[in-house]
C-alpha positions, 0 to 999 in steps of 0.5 A, spaced: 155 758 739 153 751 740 145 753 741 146 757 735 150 752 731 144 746 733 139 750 730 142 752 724 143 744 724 136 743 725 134 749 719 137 745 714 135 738 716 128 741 715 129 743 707 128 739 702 132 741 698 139 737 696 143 743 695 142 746 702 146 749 707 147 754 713 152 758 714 153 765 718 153 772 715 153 779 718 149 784 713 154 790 712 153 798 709 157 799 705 159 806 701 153 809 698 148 807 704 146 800 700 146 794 705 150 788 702 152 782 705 160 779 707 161 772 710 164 773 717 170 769 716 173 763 711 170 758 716 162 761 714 164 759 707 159 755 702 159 748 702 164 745 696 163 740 693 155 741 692 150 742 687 145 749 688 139 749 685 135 756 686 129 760 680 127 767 681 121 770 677 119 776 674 114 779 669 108 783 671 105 777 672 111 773 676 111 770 668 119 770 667 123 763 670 131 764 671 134 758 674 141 757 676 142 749 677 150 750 680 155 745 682 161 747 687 167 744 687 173 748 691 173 755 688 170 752 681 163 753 679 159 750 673 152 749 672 147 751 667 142 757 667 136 759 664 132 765 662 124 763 660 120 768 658 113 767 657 113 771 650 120 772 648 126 767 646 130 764 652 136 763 653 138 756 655 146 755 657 152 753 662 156 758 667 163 756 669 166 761 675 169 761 680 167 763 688 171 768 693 168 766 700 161 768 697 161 771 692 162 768 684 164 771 678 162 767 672 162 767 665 154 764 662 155 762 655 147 761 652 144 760 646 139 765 643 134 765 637 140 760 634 145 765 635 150 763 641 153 769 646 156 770 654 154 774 658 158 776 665 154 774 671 156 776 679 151 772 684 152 771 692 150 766 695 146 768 702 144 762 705 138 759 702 139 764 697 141 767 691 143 774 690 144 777 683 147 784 680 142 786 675 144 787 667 144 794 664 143 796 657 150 798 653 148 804 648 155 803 645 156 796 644 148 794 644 149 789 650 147 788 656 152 786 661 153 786 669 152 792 673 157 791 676 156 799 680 149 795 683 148 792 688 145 785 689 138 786 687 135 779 684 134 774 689 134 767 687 130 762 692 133 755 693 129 749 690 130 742 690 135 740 685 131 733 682 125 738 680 
């Protein structure tokens, strides 16, 4: 345990990224033959009181950012987030949420094309990263809102939050 713990340490000190952590998880298979991630115990908790920095890019062309800048702080998560596609109209804004072990649930309040909106959003934080439940289309309300049937497909990777 104590091996494992030093290298964890030493994981982490070599980073620089401000917001980084360790901690231990073990991947699971849940219902319906997807993997998904639990924390072992309460004690492989993320670190609270601490700001988390993480983008992911998409596009044919890795052209699309989204970035989550968030601070923890006990079970309450605020932040920003922002999605800035190369040809179409961003959307800039903040989440506020709350963190159940690993996972979050929040609610991401945006402008868009001058109109303001939310969005439902669920993440998990996996170690030096940033998972996400990818959006699905509404037909019926002609939004897009959390999958929350899916697993946690877009990956975020840490940054350093003074960038």
């Amino acid at each position: 345990m104590k091996i494992k713990l030093c290298l964890l340490l030493a994981v982490g000190l070599g980073t620089s990224c401000s917001g980084t952590h360790s901690n231990n998880t073990d991947t699971l298979t849940t219902s319906g033959n997807h993997k998904d991630t639990a924390l072992a115990n309460a004690a492989d908790a993320p670190p609270v009181n601490m700001q988390y920095c993480f983008y992911h890019t998409d596009g044919t062309q890795a052209q699309d950012t989204t970035s989550v800048n968030m601070l923890i702080n006990g079970d309450k998560v605020t932040g920003k987030m922002s999605w800035l596609p190369k040809e179409k109209d961003a959307r800039k804004g903040t989440i506020t949420g709350t963190l159940k072990g690993n996972a979050i649930k929040a609610v991401w309040t945006f402008m868009q094309e001058g109109t303001k909106d939310t969005l439902g959003v669920e993440f998990q934080l996996r170690g030096n990263a940033l998972a996400q439940k990818p959006y699905q289309y509404d037909a019926k309300t002609g939004r897009q809102q959390t999958n929350i049937q899916a697993d946690y497909s877009v990956i975020y990777s840490m940054k350093n939050c003074s960038n």
